[in-house]
C-alpha positions in Angstrom: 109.1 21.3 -42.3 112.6 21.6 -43.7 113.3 22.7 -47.4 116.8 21.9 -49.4 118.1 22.0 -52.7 120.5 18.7 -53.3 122.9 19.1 -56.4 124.0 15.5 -57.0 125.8 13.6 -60.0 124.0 12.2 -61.6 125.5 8.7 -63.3 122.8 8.4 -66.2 122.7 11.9 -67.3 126.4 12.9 -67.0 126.0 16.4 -65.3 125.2 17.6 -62.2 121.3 17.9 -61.6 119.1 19.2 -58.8 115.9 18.5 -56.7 114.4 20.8 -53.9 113.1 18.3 -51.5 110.6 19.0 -48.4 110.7 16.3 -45.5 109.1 16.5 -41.9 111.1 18.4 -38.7 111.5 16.1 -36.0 110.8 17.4 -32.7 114.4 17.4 -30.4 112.0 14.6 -28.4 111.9 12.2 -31.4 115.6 13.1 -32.4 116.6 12.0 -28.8 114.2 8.8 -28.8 116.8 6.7 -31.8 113.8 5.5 -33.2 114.1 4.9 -36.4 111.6 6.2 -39.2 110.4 6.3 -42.6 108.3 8.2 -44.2 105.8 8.5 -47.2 107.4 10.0 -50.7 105.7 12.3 -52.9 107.7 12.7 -56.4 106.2 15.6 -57.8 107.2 16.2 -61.4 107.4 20.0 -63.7 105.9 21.3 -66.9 107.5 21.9 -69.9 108.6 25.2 -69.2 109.7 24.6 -65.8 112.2 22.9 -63.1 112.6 22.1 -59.8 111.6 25.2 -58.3 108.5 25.5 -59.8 106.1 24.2 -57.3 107.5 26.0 -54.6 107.2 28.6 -56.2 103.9 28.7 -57.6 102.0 27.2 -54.9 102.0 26.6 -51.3 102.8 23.1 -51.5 105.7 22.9 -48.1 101.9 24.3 -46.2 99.8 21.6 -48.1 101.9 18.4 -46.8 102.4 20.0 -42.9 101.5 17.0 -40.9 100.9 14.2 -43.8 104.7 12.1 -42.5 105.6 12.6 -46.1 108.8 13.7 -48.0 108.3 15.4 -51.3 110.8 15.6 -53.9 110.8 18.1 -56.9 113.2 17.2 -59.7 114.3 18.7 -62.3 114.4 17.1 -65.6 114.4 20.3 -68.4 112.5 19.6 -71.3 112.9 16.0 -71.6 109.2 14.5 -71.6 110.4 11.6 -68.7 112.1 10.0 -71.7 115.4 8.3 -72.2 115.8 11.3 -75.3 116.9 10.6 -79.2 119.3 13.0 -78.8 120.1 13.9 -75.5 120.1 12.8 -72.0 118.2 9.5 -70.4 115.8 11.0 -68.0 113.3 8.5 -67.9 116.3 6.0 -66.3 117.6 8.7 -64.2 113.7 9.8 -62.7 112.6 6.0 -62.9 115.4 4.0 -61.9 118.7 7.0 -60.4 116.6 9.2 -58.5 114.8 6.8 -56.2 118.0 5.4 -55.0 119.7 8.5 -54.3 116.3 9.6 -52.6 116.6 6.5 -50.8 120.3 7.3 -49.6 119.8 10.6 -48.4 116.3 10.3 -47.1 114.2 8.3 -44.9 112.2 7.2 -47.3 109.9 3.6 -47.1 110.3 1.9 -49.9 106.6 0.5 -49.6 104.3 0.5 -52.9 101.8 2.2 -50.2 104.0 4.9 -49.0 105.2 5.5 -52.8 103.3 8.5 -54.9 103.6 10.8 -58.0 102.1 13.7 -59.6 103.2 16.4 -61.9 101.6 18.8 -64.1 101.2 19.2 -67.8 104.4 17.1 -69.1 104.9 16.7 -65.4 101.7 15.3 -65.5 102.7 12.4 -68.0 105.5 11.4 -66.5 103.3 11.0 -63.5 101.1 8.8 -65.2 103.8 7.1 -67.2 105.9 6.0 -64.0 102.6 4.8 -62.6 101.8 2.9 -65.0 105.3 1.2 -66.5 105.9 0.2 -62.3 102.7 -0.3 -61.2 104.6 -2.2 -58.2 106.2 0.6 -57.2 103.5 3.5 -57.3 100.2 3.1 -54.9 98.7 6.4 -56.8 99.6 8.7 -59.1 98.2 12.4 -60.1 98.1 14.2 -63.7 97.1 17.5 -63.7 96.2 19.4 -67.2 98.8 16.6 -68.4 100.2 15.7 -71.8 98.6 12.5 -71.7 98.1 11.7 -75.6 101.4 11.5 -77.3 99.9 10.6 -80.4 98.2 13.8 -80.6 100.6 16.2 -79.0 103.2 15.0 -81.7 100.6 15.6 -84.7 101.1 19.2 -84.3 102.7 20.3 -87.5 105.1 23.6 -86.3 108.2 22.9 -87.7 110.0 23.7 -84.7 107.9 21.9 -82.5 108.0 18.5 -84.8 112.3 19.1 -84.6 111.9 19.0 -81.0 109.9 16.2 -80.7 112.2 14.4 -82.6 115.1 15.0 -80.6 113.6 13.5 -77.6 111.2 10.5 -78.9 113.2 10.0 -82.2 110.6 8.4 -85.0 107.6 9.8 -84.1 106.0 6.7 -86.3 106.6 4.4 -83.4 105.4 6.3 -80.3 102.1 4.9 -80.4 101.4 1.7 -79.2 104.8 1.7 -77.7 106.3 2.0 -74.0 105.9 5.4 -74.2 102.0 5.6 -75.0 99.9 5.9 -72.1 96.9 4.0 -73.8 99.2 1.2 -74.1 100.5 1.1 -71.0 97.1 1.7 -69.3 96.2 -1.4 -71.2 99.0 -3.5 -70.1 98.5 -2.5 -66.6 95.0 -3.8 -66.1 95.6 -6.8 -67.8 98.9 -7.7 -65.7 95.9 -6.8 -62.7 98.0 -4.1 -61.0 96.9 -1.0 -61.1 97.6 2.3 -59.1 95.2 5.1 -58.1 94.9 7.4 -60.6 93.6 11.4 -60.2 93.4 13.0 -63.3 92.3 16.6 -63.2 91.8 19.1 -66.7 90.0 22.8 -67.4 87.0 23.2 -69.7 89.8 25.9 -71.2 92.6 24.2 -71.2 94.5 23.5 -74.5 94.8 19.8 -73.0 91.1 19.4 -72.7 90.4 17.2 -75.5 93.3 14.8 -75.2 92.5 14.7 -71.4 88.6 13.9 -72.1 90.3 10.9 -74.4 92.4 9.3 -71.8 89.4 9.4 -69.3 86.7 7.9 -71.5 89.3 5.5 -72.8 90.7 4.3 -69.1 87.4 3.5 -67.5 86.5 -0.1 -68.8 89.7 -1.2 -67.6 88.9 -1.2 -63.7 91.5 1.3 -62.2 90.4 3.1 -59.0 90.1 6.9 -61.2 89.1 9.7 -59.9 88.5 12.9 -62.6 88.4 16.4 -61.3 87.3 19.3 -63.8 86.2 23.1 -63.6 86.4 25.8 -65.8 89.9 26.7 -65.9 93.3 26.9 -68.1 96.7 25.8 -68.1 97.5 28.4 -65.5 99.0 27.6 -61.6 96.0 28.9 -59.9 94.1 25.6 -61.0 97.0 23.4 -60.1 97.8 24.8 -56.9 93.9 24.3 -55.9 93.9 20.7 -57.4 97.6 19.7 -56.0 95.6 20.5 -52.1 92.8 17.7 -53.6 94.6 15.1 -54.6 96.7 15.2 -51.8 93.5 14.9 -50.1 92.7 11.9 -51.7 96.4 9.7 -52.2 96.0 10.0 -48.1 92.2 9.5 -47.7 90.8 7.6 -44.6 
């Protein structure tokens, strides 16, 4: 496998941003051939507190996609939520509409809806679900893992600071819900437009995300996505995510 950071412009944020990206070794055999190739894409998304080096360094993702014929790429999007922010930067247009065309010129990268994945934990885990299910077309399955998937209730918590934050990325909080950025909605508007990725959605009995993660799944299964639900006993801790990253890689890629 081969490992590299990429430090690209990028046009929508206005700085210079990152993303560790892993991609098959050819052997000197296949180099020599000329034929041409293209290969699966994993965009695998960070917490909160995290960035692009996060999985890397946290689990042994680079061992976990040996031989899968797939390119993952890690960006790094700070504290942003995947949203186009109130008052800051537009990372949802930069990870939903920039970053696959710069992946796509740098990388061999098929631009199939089968070949084309995501997953992410905890607010990685949203965005995950949220660019899933706002391109449908574009995303075969996607992966949430102890995600942030209620909006509505994450931004009911009443710490001042918290509340300021929240409203410097999703500006009125009023009109989240129900909105582009709600993933009840958009889970909504997905089945009825009849497309709908894969979706794995794992949560621990301990997690602080428990609840809102019980309320997507009981609220997702009338509307006839192909769902798969992993829980255990654990918190919002890497040890989990590392072990469930390994199963749903297991089943994006299932025979």
């Amino acid at each position: 496998m081969i490992l590299t950071t990429v430090n690209f412009l990028s046009e929508n944020l206005g700085l210079r941003s990152q993303m560790n990206v892993i991609l098959p070794q050819r052997t000197v055999a296949d180099a020599r051939s000329g034929q041409p190739v293209r290969y699966k894409v994993l965009y695998l998304l960070h917490g909160l507190s995290d960035d692009h080096t996060a999985w890397q360094r946290w689990t042994s993702i680079e061992c976990y996609v040996e031989g899968l014929d797939l390119i993952v790429v890690m960006p790094a999007v700070a504290r942003s939520f995947y949203t186009d922010m109130s008052c800051g930067a537009k990372y949802w247009t930069f990870v939903s509409e920039e970053l696959p065309l710069v992946v796509r010129d740098l990388f061999p990268v098929s631009e199939k809806r089968e070949d084309t994945f995501v997953a992410g934990l905890s607010m990685g885990g949203y965005g995950a679900f949220k660019l899933a299910l706002s391109h449908p077309h574009r995303f075969a399955a996607a992966a949430s893992f102890s995600g942030a998937l209620d909006v509505r209730s994450m931004l009911s918590n009443p710490d001042p600071v918290w509340q300021t934050e929240m409203r410097h990325i999703f500006g009125d909080l009023e009109r989240v819900a129900g909105g582009p950025r709600d993933l009840f909605t958009l889970a909504v508007a997905g089945a009825k437009a009849g497309i709908r990725p894969r979706l794995f959605q794992y949560c621990g009995k301990a997690d602080m995300l428990y609840a809102d993660n019980i309320r997507f799944r009981d609220f997702i299964k009338p509307f006839g996505y192909d769902f798969h639900w992993e829980e255990d006993g654990g918190d919002h801790t890497w040890p989990y995510w590392d072990a469930m990253v390994q199963k749903a890689l297991g089943w994006f890629f299932k025979k």
